[in-house]
C-alpha positions as CSV (number, residue, x, y, z in Angstrom):
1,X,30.7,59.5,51.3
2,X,29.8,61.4,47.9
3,X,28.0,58.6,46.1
4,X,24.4,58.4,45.6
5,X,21.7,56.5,44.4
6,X,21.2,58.3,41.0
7,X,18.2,55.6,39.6
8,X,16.8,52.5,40.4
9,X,14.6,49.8,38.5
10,X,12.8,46.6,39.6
11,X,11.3,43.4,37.3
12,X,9.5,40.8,38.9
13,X,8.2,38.1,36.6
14,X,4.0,38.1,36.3
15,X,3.9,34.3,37.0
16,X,3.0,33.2,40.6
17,X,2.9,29.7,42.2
18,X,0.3,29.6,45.6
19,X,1.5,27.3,48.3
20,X,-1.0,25.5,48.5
21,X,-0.2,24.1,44.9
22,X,3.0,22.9,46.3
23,X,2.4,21.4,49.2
24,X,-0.7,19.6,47.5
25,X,2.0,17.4,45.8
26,X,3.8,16.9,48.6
27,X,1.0,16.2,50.8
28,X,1.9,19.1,53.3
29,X,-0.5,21.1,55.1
30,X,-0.7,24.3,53.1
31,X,-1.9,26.8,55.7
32,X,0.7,25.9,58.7
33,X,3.5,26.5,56.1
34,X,1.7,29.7,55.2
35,X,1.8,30.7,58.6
36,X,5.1,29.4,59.4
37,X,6.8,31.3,56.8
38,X,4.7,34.4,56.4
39,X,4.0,33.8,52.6
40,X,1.1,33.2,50.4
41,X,2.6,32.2,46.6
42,X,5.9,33.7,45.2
43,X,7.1,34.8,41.7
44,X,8.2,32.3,39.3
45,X,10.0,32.6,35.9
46,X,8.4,32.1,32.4
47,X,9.7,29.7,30.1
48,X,12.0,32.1,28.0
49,X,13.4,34.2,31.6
50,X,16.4,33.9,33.0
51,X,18.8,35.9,35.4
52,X,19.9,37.8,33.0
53,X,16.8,39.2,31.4
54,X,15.9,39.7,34.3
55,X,18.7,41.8,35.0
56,X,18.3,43.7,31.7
57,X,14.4,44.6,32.4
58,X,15.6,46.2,35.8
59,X,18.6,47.9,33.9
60,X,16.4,49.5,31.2
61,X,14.1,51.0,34.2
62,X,17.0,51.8,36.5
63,X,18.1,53.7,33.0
64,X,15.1,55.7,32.2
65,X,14.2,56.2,36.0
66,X,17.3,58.0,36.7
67,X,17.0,60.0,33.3
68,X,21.2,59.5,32.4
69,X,22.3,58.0,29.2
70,X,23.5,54.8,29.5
71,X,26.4,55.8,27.1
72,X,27.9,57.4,31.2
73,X,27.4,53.9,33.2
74,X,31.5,52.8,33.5
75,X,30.6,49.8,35.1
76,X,28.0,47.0,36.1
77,X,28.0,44.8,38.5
78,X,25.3,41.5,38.4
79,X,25.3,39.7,41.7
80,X,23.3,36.4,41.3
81,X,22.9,32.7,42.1
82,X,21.8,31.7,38.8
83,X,23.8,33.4,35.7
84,X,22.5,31.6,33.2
85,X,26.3,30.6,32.5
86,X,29.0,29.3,34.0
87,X,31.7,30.6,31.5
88,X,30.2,33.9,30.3
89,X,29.4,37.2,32.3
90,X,25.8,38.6,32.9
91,X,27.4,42.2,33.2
92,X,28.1,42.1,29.0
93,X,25.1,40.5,28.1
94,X,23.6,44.0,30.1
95,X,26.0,46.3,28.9
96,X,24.9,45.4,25.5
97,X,21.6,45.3,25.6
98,X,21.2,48.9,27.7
99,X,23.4,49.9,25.1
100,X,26.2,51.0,27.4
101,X,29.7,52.4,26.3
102,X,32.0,49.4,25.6
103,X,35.0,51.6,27.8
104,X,33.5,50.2,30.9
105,X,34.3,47.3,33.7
106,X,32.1,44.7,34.1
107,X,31.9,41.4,36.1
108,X,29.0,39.1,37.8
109,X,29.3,38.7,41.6
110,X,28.1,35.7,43.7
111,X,27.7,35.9,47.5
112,X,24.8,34.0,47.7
113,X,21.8,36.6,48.7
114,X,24.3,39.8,48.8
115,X,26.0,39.7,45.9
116,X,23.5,43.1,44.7
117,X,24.7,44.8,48.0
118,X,28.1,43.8,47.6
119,X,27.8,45.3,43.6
120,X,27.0,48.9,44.6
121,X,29.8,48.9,47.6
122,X,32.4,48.0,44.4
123,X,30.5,50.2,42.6
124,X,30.4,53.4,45.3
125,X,34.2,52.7,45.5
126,X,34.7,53.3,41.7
127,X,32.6,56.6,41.9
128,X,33.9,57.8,45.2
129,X,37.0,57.5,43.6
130,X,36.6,59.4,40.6
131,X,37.1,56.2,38.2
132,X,33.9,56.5,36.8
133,X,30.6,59.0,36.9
134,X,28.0,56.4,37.3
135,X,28.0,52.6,37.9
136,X,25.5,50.0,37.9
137,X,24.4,47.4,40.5
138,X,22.0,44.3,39.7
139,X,20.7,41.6,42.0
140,X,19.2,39.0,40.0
141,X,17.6,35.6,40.5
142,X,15.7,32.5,39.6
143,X,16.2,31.0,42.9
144,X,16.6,27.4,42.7
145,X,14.5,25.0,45.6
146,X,14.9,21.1,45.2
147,X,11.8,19.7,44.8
148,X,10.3,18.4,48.2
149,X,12.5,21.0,50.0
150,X,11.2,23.9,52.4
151,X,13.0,26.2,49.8
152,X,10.7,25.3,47.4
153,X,8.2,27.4,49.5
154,X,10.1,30.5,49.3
155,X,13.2,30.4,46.4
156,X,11.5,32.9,43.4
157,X,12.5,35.0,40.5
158,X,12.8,38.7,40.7
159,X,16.0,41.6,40.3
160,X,16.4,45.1,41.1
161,X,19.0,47.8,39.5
162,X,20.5,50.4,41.1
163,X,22.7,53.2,39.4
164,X,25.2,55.0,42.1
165,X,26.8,58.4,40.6
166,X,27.8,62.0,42.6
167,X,26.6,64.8,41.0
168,X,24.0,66.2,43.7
169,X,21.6,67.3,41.3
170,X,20.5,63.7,39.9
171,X,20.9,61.9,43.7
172,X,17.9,60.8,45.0
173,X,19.2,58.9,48.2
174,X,22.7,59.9,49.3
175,X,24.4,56.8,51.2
176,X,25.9,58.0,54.4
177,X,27.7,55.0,55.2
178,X,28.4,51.4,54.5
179,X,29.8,48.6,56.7
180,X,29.9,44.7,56.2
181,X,30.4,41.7,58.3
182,X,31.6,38.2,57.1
183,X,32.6,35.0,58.5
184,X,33.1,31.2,57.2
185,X,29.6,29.8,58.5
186,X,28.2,26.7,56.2
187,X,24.1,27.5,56.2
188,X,24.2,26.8,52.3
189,X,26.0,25.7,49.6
190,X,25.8,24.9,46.2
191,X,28.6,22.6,44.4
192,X,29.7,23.3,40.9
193,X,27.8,21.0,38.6
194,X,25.1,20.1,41.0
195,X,21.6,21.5,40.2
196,X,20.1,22.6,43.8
197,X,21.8,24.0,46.7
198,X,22.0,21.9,50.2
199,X,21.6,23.9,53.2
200,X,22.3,23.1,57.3
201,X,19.3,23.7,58.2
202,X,20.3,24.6,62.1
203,X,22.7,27.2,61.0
204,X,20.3,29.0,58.9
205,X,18.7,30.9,61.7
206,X,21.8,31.1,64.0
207,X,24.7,31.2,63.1
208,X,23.9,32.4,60.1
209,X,21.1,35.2,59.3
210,X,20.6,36.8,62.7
211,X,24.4,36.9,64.1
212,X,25.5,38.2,60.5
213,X,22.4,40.8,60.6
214,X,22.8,41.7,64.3
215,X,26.3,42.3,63.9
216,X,26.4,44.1,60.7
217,X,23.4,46.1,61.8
218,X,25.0,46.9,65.3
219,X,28.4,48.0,63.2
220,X,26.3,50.8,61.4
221,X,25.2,52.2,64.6
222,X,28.6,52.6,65.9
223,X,30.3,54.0,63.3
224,X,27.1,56.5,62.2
225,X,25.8,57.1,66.2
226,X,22.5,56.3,64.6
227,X,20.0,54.1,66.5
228,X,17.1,52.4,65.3
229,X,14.7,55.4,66.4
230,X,16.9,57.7,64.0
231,X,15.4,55.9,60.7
232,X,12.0,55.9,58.9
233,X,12.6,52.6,57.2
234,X,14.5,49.9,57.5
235,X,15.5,46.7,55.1
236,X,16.3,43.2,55.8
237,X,17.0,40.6,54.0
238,X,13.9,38.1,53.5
239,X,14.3,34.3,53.1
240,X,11.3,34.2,54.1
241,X,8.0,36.7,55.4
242,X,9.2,35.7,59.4
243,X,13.3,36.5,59.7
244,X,13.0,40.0,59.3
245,X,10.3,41.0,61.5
246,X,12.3,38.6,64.3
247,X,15.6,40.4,63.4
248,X,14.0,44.0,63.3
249,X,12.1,43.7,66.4
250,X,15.5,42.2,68.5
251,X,17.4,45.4,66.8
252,X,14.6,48.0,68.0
253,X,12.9,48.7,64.5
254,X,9.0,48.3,64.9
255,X,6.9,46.7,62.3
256,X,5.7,50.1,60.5
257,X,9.4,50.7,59.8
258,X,10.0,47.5,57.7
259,X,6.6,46.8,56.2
260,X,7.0,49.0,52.9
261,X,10.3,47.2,52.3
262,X,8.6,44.0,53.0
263,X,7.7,42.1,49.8
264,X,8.5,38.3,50.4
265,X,5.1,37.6,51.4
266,X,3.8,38.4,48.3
267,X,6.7,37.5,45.6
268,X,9.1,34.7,47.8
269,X,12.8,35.3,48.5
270,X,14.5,36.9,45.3
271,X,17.8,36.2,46.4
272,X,20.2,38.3,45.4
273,X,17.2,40.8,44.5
274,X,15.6,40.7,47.8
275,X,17.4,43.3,49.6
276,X,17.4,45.3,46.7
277,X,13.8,45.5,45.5
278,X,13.1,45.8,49.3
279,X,14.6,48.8,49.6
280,X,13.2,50.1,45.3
281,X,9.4,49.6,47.2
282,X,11.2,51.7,50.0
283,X,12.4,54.1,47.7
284,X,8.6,54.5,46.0
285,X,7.0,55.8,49.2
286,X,10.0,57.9,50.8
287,X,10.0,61.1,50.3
288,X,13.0,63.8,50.7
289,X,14.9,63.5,54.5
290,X,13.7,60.2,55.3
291,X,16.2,58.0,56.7
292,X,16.5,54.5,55.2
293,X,18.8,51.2,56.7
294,X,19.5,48.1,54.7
295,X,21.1,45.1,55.8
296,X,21.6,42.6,53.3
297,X,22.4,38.9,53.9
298,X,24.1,36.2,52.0
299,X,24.7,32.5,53.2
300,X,28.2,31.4,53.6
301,X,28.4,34.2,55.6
302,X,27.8,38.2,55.2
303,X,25.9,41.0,55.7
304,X,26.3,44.3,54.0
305,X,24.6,47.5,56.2
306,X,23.3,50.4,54.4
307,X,22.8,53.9,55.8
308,X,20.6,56.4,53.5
309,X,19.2,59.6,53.3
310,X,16.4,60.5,50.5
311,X,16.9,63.7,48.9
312,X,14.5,66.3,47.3
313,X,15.1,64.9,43.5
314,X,13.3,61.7,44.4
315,X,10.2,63.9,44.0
316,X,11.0,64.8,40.5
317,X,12.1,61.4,39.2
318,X,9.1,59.5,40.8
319,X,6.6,60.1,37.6
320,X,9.3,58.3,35.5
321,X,9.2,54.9,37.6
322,X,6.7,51.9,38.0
323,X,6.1,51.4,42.0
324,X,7.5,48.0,42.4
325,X,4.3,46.9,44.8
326,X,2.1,47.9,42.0
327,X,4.0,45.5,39.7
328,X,4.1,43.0,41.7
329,X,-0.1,42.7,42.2
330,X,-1.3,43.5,38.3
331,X,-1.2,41.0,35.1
332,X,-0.4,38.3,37.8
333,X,-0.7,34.5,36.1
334,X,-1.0,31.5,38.5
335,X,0.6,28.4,36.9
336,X,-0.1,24.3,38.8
337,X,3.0,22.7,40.1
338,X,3.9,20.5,36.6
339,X,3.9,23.7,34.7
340,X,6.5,25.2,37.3
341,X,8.3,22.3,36.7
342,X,8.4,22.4,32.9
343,X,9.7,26.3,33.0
344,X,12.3,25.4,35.5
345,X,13.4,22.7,33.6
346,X,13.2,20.0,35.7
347,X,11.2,18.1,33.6
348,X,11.2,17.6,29.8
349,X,10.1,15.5,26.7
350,X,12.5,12.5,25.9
């Protein structure tokens, strides 16, 4: 393949809910859920913050990371959950405020927690192509979690941005390879009109996030000859802080493989943005000829598996970028449980 990651840019909102402020409503015990699902607090948006700005926060520093003009993107891509509308694309309301050309494709994306992945595979196509120079990839979310539900533990806010282009001297990770694997498997599900998502619980784990992983994982090897020895990092998807240490151990990775890429702990599950700001906090501590595999996941069912090589211009580009761990730990503001509410918008003055 000739595309390559030209830029990349991560937001994650400063608010943070603890678990223990959750499960103090619900009268749950706060430190066996901590343990149980590897996480401390997670990421939450402000009142005014949405997918979509988001989306365009991660845009503007995919933009001035990779140092193009925007003026060059010929198309964006914004995989989410939670577009602010139902009737109305994301991509335009991004276009616009990056101030992108108006001759460009745009569309939003939903495959649950892949749709990002699934964005720069259209998007590699278009510049592998020759359609366009550079296109733009967004996974974006404010995660929804029913109140009372285990999601409600994990489900955050958070997007990363990824611009894919060809010209060798602005790649900074060349993508070797790209495969995906999808089947009809009902873990989770969200009905049009209807507020929170439902979920099967026992297909979460299997049949649903390890057999697409596995599978989609196993399918890179094969068609690369790579194994799990060959790469410095790897990336999994992360509903939670205990599903991709399982899945990278039964593949072969070790734990000092994953943990740069490993952020739920700290922020929650991003959705769509989880693989993708996984692999920008990758990205920051790489440096030229490390190998990198990412294998997104989305419920419903599909994985998308990532092969990547860092080149020497991540070096260069590196002073112009904010290192998405860094973000995530300064200005952090801890809101109670009724506040979370009010900003979600599940409760409100009558």
């Amino acid at each position: 393949m000739m595309a390559g990651i030209v830029g990349y840019g991560t937001y994650i909102p400063i608010y943070r809910i603890r678990v223990e402020d959750i499960a103090k409503v619900w009268n749950e015990d706060a430190e066996s859920i901590k343990k149980g699902l590897n996480i401390s607090e997670k990421s939450v948006p402000g009142r005014d913050e949405d997918a979509a700005t988001i989306a365009v926060e991660a845009a503007r520093k995919a933009i001035r990371h990779s140092g193009i003009s925007a003026k060059d993107i010929g198309a964006i891509y914004v995989g989410s959950e939670s577009h602010p509308y139902a009737v109305k694309p994301t991509a335009t309301v991004v276009a616009q405020a990056i101030e992108a050309s108006n001759r460009m494709m745009s569309a939003d994306l939903e495959f649950a927690c892949k749709a990002g992945t699934a964005g720069m595979q259209i998007v590699m196509g278009h510049v592998d192509s020759s359609m366009i120079k550079y296109g733009m990839a967004i996974g974006s979310d404010t995660s929804q979690g029913r109140p009372g539900d285990a999601l409600e533990y994990t489900a955050s806010a958070g997007g990363s941005a990824f611009i894919i282009g060809k010209d060798k001297k602005e790649i900074i990770a060349d993508i070797i390879k790209t495969v995906s694997f999808s089947s009809d498997t009902p873990d989770f599900w969200r009905r049009e009109g209807a507020k929170y998502p439902s979920h099967g619980g026992r297909f979460t784990g299997e049949p649903g996030y390890f057999k697409h992983i596995t599978n989609a994982s196993k399918m890179l090897f094969d068609e690369t000859g790579m194994k799990p020895s060959d790469f410095d990092y790897a990336v999994f998807h992360q509903p939670n802080g205990k599903f991709p240490i399982n899945v990278a151990m039964q593949l072969g990775f070790t734990m000092k493989q994953i943990e740069k890429g490993l952020m739920t702990p700290i922020i929650g599950n991003t959705y769509s943005g989880a693989s993708l700001i996984g692999l920008a906090a990758t990205l920051d501590e790489a440096k030229a000829g490390d190998k990198i595999m990412v294998t997104s996941f989305g419920s419903g069912a599909g994985s998308d598996s990532f092969a990547i090589e860092v080149t020497e211009n991540i070096a260069k580009k590196r002073k112009r970028s904010e290192p998405v761990r860094k973000m995530a730990s300064l200005n952090k503001k801890y809101i109670d449980y009724s506040i979370y509410l009010k900003n979600r918008g599940s409760i409100r003055k009558v």
